[in-house]
GULO-384971 format. One record per residue (C-alpha): residue number from 1; x, y, z. Coordinates in steps of 0.2 Angstrom, whole numbers, plus 5000, padded with zeros to 4 digits. Last residue first. Layout:
BEGIN
+-----+------+------+------+
| num |   px |   py |   pz |
+-----+------+------+------+
| NUM |    X |    Y |    Z |
...
+-----+------+------+------+
// end
This chain:
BEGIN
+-----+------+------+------+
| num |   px |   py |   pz |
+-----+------+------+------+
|  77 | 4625 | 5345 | 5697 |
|  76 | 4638 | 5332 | 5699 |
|  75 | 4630 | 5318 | 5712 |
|  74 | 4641 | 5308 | 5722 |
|  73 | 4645 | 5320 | 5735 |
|  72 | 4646 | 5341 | 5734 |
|  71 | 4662 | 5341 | 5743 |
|  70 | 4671 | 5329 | 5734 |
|  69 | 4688 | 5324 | 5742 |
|  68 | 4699 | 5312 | 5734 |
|  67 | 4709 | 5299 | 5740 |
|  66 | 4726 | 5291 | 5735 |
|  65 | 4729 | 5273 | 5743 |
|  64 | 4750 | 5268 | 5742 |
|  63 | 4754 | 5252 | 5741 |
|  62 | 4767 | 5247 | 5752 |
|  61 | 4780 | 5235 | 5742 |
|  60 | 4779 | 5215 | 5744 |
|  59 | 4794 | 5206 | 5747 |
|  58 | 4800 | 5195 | 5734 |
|  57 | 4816 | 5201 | 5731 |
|  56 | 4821 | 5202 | 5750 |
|  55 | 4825 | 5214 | 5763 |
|  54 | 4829 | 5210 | 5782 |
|  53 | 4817 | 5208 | 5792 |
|  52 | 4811 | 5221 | 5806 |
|  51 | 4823 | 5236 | 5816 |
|  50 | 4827 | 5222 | 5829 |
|  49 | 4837 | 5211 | 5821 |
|  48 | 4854 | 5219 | 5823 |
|  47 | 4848 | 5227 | 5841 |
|  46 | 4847 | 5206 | 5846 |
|  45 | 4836 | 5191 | 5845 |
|  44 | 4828 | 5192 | 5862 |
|  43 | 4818 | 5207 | 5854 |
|  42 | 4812 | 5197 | 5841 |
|  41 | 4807 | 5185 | 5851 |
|  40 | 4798 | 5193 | 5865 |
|  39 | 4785 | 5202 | 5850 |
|  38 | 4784 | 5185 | 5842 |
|  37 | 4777 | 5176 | 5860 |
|  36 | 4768 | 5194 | 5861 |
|  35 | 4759 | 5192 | 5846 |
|  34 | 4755 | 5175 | 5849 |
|  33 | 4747 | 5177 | 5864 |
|  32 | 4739 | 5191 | 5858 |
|  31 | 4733 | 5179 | 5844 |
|  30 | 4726 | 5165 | 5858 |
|  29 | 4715 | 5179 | 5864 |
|  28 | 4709 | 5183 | 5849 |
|  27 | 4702 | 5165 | 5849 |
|  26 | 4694 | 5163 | 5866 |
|  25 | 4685 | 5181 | 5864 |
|  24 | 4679 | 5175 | 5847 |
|  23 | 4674 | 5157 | 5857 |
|  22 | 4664 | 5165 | 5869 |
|  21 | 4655 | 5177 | 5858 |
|  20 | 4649 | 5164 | 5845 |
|  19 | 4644 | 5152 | 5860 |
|  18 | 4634 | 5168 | 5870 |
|  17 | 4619 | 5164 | 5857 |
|  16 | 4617 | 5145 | 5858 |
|  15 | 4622 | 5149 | 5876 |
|  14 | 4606 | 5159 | 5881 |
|  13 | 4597 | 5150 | 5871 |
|  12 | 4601 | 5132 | 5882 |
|  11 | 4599 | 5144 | 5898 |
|  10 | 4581 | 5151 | 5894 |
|   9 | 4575 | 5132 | 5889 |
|   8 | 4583 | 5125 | 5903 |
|   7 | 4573 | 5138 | 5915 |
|   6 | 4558 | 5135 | 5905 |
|   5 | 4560 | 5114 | 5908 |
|   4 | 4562 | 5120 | 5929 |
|   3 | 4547 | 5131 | 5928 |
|   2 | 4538 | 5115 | 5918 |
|   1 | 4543 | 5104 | 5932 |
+-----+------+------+------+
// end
C-alpha cells in the first residue's frame, strides 16, 4: 500500500509541475490557430486588400529604436 500511496505521490507532482507547461502549449496553440484563421481571410479577401489595412488617422507610426555602441562598457575611464 505505501508503494502504491508513493507512486500517487510521484504522479500528483509530476502534474502539479507539467500543468503550467500543458496549458502554454494548449494556448499558443489556439493563437496559431487564430493566426492562420486571419492569415486565410485576408487572402480570401482579394489582391486590393492583401497588401495590409488601409491607412487611418489614428493608426500608430513605427517607432524607431537608435542604439549606440560603447566598446569600453558601462564604465568611462
Amino acid at each position: 500500500m505505501n508503494t502504491f500511496l508513493n507512486y500517487l505521490v510521484v504522479a500528483a507532482l509530476f502534474a502539479l509541475v507539467l500543468a503550467p507547461v500543458a496549458l502554454g502549449v494548449v494556448r499558443e496553440r489556439r493563437i496559431d490557430r487564430q493566426l492562420r484563421e486571419a492569415e486565410r481571410g485576408r487572402r480570401a479577401a482579394g489582391p486590393s486588400e492583401a497588401a495590409g489595412p488601409p491607412e487611418t488617422q489614428s493608426a500608430a507610426r513605427p517607432y524607431r529604436v537608435t542604439r549606440h555602441f560603447y566598446p569600453k562598457g558601462w564604465a568611462k575611464a
